[in-house]
ZADRENVEX-598767 format. One record per residue: x, y, z of N, C-alpha, C in turn. Coordinates in nm, 2 decimals, always signed. Each point is the difference from the previous one (the first is absolute). Layout:
X/Y/Z/X/Y/Z/X/Y/Z;
...
***
This chain:
+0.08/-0.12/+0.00/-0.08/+0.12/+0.00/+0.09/+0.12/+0.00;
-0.03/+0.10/-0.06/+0.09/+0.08/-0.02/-0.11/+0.20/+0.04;
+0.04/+0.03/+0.08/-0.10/+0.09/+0.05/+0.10/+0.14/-0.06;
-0.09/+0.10/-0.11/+0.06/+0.10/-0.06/+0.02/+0.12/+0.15;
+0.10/+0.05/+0.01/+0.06/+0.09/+0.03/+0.02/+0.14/+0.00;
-0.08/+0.04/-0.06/+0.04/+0.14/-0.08/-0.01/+0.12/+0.11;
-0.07/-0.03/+0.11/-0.07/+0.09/+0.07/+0.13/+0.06/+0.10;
+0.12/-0.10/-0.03/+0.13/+0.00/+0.10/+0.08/+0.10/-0.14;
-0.03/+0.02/-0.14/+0.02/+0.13/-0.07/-0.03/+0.12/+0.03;
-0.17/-0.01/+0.08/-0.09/+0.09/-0.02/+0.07/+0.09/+0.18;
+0.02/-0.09/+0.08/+0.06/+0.06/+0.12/+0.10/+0.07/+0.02;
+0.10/-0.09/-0.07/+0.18/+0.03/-0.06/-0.02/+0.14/-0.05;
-0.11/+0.07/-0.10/+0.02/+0.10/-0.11/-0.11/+0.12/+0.08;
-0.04/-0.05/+0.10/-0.06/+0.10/+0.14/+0.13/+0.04/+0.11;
+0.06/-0.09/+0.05/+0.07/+0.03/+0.07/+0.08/+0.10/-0.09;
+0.06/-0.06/-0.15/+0.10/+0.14/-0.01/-0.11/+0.16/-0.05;
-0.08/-0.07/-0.05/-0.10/+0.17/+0.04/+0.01/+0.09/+0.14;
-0.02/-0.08/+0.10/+0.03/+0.08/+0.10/+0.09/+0.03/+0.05;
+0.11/-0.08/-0.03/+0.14/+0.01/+0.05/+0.05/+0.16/-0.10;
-0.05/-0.03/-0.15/+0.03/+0.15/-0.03/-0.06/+0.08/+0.04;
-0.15/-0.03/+0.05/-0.07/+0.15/+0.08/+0.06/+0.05/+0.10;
+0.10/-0.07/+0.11/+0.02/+0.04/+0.11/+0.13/+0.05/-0.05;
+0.09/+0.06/-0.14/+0.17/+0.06/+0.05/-0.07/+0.14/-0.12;
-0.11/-0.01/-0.10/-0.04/+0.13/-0.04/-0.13/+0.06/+0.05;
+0.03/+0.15/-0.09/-0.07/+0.10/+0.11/-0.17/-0.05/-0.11;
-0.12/+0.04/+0.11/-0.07/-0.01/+0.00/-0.10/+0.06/-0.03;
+0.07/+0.14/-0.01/-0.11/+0.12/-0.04/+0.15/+0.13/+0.02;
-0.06/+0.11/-0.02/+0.07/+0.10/-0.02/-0.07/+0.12/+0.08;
+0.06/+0.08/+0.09/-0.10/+0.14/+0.04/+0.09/+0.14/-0.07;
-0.12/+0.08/-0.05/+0.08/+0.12/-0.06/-0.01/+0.08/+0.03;
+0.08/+0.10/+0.12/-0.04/+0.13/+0.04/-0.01/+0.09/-0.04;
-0.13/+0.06/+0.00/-0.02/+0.10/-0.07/+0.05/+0.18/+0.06;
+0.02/-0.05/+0.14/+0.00/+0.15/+0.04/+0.13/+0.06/-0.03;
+0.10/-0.06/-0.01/+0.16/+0.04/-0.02/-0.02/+0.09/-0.18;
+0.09/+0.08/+0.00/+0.03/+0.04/-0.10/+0.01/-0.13/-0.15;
+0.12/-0.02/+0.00/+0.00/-0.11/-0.06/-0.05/-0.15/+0.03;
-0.06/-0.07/-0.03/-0.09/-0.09/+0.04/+0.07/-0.10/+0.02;
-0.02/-0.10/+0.12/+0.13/-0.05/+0.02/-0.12/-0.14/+0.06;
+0.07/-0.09/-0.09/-0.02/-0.13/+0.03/+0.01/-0.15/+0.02;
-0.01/-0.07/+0.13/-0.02/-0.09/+0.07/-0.04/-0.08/-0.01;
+0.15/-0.13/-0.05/-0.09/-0.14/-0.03/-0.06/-0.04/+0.14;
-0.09/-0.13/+0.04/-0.05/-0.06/+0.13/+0.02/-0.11/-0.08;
+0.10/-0.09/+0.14/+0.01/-0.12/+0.01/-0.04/-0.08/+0.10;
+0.00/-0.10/-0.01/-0.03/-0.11/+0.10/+0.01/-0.03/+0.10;
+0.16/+0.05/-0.04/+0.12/-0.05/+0.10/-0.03/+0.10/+0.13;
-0.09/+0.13/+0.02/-0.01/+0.10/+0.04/-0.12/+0.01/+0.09;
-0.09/-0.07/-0.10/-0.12/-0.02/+0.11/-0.05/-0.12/+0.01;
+0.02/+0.02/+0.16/-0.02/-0.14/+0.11/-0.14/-0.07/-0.07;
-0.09/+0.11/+0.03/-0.16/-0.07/-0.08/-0.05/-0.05/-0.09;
+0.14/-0.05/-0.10/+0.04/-0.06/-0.13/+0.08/-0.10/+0.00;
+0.08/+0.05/+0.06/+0.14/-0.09/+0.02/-0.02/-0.15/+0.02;
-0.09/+0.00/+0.17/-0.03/-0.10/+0.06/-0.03/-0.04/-0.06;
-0.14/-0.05/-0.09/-0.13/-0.05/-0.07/+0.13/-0.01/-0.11;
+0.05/+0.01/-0.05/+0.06/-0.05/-0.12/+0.04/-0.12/+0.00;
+0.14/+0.08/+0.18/+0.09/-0.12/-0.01/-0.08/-0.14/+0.08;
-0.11/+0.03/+0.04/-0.09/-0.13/+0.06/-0.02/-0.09/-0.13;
-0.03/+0.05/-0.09/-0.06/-0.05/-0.13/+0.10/-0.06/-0.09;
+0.08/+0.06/+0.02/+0.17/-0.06/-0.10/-0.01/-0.13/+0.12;
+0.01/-0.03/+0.11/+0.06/-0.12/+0.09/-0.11/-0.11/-0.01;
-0.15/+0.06/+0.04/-0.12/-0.08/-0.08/+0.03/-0.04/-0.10;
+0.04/+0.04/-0.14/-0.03/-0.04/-0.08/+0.16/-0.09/-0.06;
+0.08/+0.00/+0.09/+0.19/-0.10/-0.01/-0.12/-0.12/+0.06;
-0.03/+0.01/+0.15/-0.07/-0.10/+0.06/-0.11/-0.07/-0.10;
-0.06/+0.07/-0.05/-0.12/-0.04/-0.08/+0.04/-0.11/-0.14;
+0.15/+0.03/-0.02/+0.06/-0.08/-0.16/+0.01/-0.16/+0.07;
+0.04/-0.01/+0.12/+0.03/-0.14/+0.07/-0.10/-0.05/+0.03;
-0.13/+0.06/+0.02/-0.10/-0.08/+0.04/-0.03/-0.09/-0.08;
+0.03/-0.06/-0.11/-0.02/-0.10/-0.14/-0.09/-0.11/+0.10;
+0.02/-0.09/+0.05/-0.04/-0.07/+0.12/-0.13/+0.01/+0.06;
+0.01/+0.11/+0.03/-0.20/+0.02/+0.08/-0.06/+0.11/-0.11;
-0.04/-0.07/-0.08/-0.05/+0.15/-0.09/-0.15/+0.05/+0.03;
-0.06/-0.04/+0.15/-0.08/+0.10/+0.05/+0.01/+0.07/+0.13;
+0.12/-0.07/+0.07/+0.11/+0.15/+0.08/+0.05/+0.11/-0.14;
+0.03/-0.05/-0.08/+0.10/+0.11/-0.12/-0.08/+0.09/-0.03;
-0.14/-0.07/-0.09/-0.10/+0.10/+0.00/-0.05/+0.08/+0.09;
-0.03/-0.01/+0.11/+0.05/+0.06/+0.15/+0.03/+0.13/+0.00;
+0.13/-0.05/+0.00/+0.12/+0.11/-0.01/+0.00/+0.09/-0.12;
-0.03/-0.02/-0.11/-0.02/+0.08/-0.13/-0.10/+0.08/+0.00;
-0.11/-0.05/+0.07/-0.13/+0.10/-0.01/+0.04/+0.13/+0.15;
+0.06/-0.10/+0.08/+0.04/+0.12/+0.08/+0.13/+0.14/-0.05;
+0.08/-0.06/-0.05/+0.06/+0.05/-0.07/-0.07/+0.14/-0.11;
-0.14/-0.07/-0.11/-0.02/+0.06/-0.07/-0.05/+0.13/+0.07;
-0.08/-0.01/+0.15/-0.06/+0.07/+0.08/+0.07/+0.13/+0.04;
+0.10/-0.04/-0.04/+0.18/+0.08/+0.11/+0.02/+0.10/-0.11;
-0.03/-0.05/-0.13/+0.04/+0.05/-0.11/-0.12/+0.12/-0.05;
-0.08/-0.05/+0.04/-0.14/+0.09/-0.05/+0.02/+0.09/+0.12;
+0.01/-0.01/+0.12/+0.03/+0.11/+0.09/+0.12/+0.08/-0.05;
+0.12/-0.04/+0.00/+0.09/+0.11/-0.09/-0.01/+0.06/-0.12;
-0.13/-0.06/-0.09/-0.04/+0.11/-0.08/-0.03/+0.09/+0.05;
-0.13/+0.00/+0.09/-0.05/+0.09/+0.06/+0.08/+0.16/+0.08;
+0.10/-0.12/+0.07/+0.07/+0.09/+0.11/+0.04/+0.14/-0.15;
+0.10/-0.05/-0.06/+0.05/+0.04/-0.11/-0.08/+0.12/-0.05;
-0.13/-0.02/-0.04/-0.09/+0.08/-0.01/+0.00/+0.12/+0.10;
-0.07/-0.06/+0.10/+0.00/+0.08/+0.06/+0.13/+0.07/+0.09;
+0.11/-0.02/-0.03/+0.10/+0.08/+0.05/+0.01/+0.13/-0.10;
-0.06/-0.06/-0.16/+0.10/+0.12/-0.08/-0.13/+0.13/-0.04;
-0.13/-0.07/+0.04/-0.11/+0.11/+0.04/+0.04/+0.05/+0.11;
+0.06/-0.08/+0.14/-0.01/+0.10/+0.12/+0.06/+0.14/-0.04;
+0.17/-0.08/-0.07/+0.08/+0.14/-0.05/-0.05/+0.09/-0.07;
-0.07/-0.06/-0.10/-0.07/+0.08/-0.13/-0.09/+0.16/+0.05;
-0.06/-0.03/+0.20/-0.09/+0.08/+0.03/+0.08/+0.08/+0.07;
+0.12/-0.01/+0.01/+0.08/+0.08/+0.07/+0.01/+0.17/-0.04;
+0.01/+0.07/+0.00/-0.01/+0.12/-0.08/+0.14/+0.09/-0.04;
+0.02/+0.02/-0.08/+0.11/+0.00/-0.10/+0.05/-0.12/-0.02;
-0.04/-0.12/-0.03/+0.10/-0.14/-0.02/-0.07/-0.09/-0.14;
-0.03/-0.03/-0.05/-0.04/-0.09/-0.16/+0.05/-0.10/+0.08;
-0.05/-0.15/-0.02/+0.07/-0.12/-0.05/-0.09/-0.11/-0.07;
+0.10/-0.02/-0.11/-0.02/-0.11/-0.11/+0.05/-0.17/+0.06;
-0.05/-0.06/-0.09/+0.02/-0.14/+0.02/+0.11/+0.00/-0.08;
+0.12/-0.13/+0.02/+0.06/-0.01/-0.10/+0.03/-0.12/-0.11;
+0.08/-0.01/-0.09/-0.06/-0.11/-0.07/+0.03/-0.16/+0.04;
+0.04/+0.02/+0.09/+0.07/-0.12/+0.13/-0.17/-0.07/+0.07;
-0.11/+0.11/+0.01/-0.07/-0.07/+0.06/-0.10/-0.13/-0.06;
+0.02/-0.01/-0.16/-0.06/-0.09/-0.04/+0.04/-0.15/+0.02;
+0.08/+0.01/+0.11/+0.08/-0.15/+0.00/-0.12/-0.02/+0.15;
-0.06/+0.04/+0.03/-0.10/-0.03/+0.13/-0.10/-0.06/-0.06;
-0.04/+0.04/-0.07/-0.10/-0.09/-0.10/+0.01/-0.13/-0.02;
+0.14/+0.02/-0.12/+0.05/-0.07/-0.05/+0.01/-0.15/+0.11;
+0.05/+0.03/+0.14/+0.03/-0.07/+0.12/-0.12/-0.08/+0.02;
-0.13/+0.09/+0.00/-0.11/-0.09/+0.08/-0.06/-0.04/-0.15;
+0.00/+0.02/-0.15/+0.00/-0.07/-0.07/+0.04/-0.16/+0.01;
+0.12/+0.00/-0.03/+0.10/-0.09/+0.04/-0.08/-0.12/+0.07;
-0.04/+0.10/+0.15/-0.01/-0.11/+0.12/-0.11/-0.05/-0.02;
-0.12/+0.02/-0.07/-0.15/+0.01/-0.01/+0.02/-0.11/-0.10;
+0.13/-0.04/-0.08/+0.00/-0.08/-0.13/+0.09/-0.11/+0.10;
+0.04/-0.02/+0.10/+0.07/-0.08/+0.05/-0.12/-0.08/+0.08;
-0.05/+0.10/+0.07/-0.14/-0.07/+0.07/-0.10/-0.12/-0.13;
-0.03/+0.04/-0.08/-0.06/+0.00/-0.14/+0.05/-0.16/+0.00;
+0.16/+0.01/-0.04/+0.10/-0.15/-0.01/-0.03/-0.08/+0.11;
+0.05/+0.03/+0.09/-0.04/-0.05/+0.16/-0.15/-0.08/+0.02;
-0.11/+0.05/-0.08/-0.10/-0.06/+0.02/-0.03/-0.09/-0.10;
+0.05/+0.03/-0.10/+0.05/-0.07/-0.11/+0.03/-0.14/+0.03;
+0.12/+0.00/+0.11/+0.04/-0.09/+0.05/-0.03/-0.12/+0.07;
-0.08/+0.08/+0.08/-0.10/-0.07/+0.11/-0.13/-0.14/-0.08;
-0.02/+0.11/-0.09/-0.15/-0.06/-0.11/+0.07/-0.12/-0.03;
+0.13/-0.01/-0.07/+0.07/-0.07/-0.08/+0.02/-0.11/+0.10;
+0.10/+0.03/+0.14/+0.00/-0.11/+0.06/-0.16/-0.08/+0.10;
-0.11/+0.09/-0.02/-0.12/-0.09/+0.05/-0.07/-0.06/-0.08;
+0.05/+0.00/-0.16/-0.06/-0.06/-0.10/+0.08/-0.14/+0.02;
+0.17/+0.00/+0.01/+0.08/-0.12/+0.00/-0.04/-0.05/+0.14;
-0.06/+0.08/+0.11/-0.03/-0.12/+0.11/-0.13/-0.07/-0.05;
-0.10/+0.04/-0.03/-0.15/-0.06/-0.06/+0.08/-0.12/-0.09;
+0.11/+0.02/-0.10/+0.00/-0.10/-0.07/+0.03/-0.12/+0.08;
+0.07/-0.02/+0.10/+0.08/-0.12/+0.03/-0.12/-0.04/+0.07;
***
């Protein structure tokens, strides 16, 4: 029996999504009140209420590639994972509105943040495989 694997691609190619989210900037703020306009990448590495939730998600989701074994602990862990992920969209959001309301300050998103998507894409397609899996091995228990 040979049980397809891909979902251990679909993990692999999240983790490095996030792993590149957490060393680039995230959004940009541009002050407006200075003479010349003077502007401020925002990174990760900077704020705690990002940081954490990342690097939780990067270690969830190393842990999550070995679970091959119990694939309804793994799925488990992935959907919690995905949850971690959809909250750091959010945060994300709303950090670069909080700035956005600041007065004299602009900030934009930057093109780094489509890898958050991309991340819980990913995991939502690992889950997908994962259950995939499950079906496949309770069809080969019915058979025997």
């Amino acid at each position: 029996m040979q049980i397809q694997r891909i979902q251990t691609v679909y993990i692999f190619l999240s983790i490095i999504a996030m792993a590149v989210f957490l060393i680039v900037p995230y959004g940009e703020i541009e002050i407006l009140s200075q003479s010349p306009v003077v502007t401020e990448p925002l990174y990760t590495m900077a704020e705690y209420g990002i940081l954490i939730p990342v690097s939780a998600i990067i270690i969830l989701l190393l842990i999550d590639m070995f679970l091959y074994r119990n694939l309804p602990l793994q799925r488990t862990v992935l959907v919690v994972s995905l949850m971690l992920t959809l909250a750091v969209i959010a945060t994300v959001c709303f950090a670069l509105f909080k700035e956005a309301r600041a007065e004299g300050i602009e900030a934009n998103f930057s093109v780094w943040d489509i890898l958050l998507p991309i991340a819980a894409l990913l995991e939502i397609l690992g889950v997908k495989g994962i259950n995939h899996d499950i079906k496949l091995l309770n069809s080969y228990n019915r058979l025997r």
